[in-house]
Rosetta silent file (secondary structure, phi, psi, omega in degrees, C-alpha in Angstrom):
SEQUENCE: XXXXXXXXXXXXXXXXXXXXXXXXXXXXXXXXXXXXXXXXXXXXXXXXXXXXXXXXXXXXXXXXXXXXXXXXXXXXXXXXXXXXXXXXXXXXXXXXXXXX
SCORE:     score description
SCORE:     0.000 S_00000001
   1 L     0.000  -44.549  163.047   91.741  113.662   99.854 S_00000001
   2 L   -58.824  -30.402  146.649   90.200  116.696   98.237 S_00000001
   3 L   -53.426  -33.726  170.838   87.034  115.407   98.093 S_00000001
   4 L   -65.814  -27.530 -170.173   87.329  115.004  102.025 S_00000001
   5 E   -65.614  140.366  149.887   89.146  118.871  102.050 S_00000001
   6 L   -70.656  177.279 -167.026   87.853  122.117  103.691 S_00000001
   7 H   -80.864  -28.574 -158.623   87.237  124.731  101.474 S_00000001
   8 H   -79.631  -18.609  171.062   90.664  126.820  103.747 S_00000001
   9 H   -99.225  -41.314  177.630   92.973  123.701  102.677 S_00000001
  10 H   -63.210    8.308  167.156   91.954  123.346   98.690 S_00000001
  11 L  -107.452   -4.918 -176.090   92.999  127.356   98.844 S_00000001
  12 L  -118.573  -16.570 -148.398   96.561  126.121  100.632 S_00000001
  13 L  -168.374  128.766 -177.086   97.455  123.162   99.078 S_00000001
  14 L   -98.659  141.076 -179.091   97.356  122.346   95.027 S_00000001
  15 L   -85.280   41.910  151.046   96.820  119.025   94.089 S_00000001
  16 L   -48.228  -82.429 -173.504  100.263  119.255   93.023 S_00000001
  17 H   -66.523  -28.676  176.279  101.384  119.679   96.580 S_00000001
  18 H   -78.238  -39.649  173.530   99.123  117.009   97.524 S_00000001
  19 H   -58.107  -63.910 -124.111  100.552  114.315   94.295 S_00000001
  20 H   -99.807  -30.978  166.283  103.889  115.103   95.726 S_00000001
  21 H   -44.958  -76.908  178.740  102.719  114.476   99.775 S_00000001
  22 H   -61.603  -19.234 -176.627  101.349  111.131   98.609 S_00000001
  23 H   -85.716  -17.431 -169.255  104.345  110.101   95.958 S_00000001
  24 H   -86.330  -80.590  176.149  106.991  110.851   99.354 S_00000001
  25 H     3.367  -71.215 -161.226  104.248  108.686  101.581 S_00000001
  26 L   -74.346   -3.255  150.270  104.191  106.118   99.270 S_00000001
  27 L   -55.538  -52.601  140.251  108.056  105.806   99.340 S_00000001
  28 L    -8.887  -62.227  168.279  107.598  104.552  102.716 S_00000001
  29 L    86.509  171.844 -139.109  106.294  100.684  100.849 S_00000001
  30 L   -46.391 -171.578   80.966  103.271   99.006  102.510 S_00000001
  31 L    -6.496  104.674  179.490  101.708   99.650  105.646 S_00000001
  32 L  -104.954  -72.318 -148.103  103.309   96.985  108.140 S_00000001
  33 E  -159.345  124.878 -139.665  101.410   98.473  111.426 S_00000001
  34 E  -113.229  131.930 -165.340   99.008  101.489  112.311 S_00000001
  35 E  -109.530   13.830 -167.231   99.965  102.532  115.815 S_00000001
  36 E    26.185  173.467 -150.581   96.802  104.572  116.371 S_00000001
  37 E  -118.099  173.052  169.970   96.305  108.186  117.010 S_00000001
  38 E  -154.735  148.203  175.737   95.283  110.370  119.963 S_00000001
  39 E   171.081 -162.846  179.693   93.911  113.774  120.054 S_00000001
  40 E  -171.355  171.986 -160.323   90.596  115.191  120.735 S_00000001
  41 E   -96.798 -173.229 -131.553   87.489  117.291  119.512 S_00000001
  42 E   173.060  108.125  163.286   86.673  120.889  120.501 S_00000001
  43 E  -122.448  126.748 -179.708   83.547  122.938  120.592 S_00000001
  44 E  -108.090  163.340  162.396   83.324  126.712  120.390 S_00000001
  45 L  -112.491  134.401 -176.855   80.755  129.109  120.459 S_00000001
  46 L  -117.779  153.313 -159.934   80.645  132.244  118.458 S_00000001
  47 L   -80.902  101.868  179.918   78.623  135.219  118.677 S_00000001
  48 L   117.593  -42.468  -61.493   76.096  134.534  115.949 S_00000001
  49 L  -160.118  -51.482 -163.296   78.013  131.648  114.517 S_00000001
  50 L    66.377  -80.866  176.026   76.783  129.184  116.561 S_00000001
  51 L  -140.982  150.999 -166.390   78.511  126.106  117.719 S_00000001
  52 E  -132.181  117.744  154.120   81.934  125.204  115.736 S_00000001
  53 E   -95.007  123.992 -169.452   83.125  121.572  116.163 S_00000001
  54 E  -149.121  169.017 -158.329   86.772  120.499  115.299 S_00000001
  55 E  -173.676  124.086 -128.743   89.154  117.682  116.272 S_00000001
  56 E  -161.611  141.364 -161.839   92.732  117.542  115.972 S_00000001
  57 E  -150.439  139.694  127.506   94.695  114.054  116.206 S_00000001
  58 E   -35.135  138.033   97.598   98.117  112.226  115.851 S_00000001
  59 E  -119.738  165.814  160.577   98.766  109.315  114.290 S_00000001
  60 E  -114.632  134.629 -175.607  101.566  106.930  113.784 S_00000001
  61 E  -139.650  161.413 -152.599  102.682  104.068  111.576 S_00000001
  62 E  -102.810  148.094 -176.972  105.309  101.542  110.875 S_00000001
  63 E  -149.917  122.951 -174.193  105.630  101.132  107.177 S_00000001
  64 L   -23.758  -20.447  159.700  108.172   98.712  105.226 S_00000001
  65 L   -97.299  -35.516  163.042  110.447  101.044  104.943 S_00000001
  66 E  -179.828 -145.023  157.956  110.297  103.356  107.832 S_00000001
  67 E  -144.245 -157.564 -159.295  107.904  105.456  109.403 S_00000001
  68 E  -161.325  151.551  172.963  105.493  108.327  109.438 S_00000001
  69 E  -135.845  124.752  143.190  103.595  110.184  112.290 S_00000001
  70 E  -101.547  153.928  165.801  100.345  112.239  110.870 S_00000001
  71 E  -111.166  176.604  175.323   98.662  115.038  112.179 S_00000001
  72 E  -165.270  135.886  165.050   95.296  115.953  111.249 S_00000001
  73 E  -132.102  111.040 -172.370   92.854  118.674  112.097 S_00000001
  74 E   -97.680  164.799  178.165   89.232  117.923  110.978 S_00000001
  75 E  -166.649  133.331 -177.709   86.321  120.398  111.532 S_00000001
  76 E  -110.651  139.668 -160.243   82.832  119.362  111.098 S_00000001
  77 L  -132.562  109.235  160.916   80.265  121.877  109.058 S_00000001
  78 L    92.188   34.466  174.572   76.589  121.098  108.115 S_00000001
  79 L    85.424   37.667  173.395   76.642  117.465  109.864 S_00000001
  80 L  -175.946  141.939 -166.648   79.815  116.062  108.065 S_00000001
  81 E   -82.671  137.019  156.634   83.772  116.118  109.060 S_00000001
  82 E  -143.955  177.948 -168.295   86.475  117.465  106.301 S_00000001
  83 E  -115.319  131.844  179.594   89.717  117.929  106.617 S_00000001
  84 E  -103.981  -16.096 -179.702   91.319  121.337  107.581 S_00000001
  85 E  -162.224  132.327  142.461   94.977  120.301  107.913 S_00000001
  86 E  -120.310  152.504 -153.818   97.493  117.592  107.061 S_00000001
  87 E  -144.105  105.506  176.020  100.553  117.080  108.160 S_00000001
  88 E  -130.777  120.598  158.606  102.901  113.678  107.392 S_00000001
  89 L  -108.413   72.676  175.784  106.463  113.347  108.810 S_00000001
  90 L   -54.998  147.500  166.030  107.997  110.197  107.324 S_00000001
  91 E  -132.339   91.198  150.928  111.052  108.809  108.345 S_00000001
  92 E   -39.867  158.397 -171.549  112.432  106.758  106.203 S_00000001
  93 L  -106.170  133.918 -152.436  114.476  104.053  107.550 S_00000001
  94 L    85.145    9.465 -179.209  117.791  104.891  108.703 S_00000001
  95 L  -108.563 -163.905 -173.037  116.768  108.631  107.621 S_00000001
  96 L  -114.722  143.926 -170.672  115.671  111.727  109.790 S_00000001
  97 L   -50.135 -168.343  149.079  111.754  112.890  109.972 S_00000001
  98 L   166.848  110.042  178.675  110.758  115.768  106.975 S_00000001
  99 L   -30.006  113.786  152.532  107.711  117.715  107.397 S_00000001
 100 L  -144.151    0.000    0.000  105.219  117.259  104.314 S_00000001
């Protein structure tokens, strides 16, 4: 995922904090069924700046164990998309969501 990262999330998030995202995730067991996302992209203009494209999505999935809703906010910079924010709130099954 840090190869994929904006420069404003590898200054938020260590890959520590990232190991530890993905070790809760992968609690979760397999992927059973990706429930697809919705959101949508976004272009501003800035005085000088020129045109800023970003694009900011849901998704949700059923996983052997329970299940997870992501968020994501992407922003695309010199012709190619990274990632500016993640967000995963698994629910385990028979648990309660928690934000990671």
């Amino acid at each position: 995922m840090l190869d994929r990262a904006a420069p404003e999330l590898r200054t938020k998030a260590t890959p520590e904090q990232l190991a530890l995202v993905f070790d809760t995730l992968a609690k979760l067991g397999p992927m059973v069924a990706y429930e697809g996302a919705k959101g949508d992209a976004t272009m501003s203009y800035g005085t000088g700046a020129g045109a800023e494209v970003s694009a900011r999505y849901v998704a949700t999935a059923r996983f052997q164990n329970g299940n997870a809703t992501f968020q994501i906010v992407l922003i695309k910079r010199d012709g190619s998309w990274t990632i500016l924010s993640f967000h995963a709130d698994p629910v385990p099954a028979g648990g309660t969501a928690k934000r990671i």
